[in-house]
Phi, psi and omega in degrees: 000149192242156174219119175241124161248127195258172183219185167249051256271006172273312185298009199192069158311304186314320206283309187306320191288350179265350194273339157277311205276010156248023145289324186280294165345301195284340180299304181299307150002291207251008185067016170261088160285347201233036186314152150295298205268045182250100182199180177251028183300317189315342213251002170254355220274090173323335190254047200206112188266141148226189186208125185241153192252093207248138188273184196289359223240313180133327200317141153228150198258018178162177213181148170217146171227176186226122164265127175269139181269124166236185178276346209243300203235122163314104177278123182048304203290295200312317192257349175258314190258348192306313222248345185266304157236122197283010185296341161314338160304290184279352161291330175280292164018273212273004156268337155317335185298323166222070164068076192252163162195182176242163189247119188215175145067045179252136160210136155252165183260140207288000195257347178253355175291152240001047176268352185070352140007281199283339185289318185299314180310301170341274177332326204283306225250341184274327181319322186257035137293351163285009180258311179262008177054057147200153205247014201204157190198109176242166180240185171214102181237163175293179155300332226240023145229008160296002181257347143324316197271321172317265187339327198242045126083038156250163196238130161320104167272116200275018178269356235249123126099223156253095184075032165085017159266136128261176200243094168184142032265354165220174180332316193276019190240152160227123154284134167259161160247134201243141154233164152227107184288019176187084177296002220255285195302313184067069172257336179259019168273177178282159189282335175280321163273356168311294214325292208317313194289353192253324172306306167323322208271339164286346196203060167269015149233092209234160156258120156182162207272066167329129154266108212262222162306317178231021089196260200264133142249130165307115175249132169264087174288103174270039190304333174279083186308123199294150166238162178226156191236000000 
């Protein structure tokens, strides 16, 4: 059994500082030292939700996080493509108006690779945007997630780069940038994944038997961010 758990990432440092060093593990893993957005800004960031995937041991084997677009800070997207194209601005902008943000920083760990874990945080990390008041969402992925994040329904944004590719984060990658013009509805995901993602968000704390990659995971899902005061 997996326990996917949301947060708050101001509210709970320890669990971000271990939610970075196995992202920065898995980066490294694979030779990419040069993310922008591989720092620890994030974990002070008030507007800034995760969700970590902790095996029964506590360990965690993987993470997803959701950035709220504000005046004080870029998100993600923003800081990585800004400087190729600044038209990313004003597009996230003019979707801040009714409340936008990104789906970022997803990893698993080489002990859980291929089990499907990341398609599931995904779902995971789009499920609790009805918690935080946003109706829109964008990513920024490689090819080899791309065919994730297509099912649950984001679109190539193509006024972006060359057809919304960039060459990052170094020569051997090409990134796309992503939108979902309806975080709410979910009308361009696939119906099994809309179905799965409206239950969470309807149930976000539930048990149930996911069907991954190499057959069932049992998930204990705990989606509902504590707030503290």
């Amino acid at each position: 059994m997996f326990i996917f758990r949301a947060f708050r990432a101001i509210d709970d440092h320890e669990t971000c500082v271990r939610f970075r060093g196995g992202h920065v593990k898995v980066l490294s893993d694979y030779g990419i030292t040069n993310i922008t957005t591989n720092n620890d800004d994030w974990m002070f960031n008030p507007n800034v939700y995760a969700i970590v995937a902790e095996d029964e041991l506590g360990t965690i084997q993987g993470g997803i996080r959701v950035h709220i677009a504000d005046k004080d800070h870029l998100l993600p997207v923003e800081e990585a493509v800004g400087e190729m194209d600044p038209k990313i601005f004003e597009i996230v902008r003019e979707f801040s108006h009714s409340g936008t943000g990104e789906l970022c920083g997803l990893w698993n760990s080489k002990a859980v690779a291929g089990l499907g874990i990341s398609l599931l945080l995904i779902r995971a990390g789009i499920s609790i945007v009805n918690q935080i008041n946003l109706s829109s969402l964008f990513t920024i992925c490689a090819d080899y997630t791309m065919p994730m994040v297509s099912r649950v329904g984001f679109i190539v944004e193509d006024q972006l780069g060359n057809k919304g590719e960039f060459i990052y984060p170094n020569e051997n990658y090409i990134a796309r940038v992503l939108r979902r013009m309806n975080a709410i509805t979910l009308d361009t995901a696939q119906e099994l994944d809309r179905n799965r993602i409206l239950d969470l968000r309807n149930k976000p704390n539930q048990v149930f038997k996911e069907e991954g990659s190499k057959g069932l995971i049992e998930l204990n899902y705990q989606l509902t961010i504590p707030k503290k005061h």
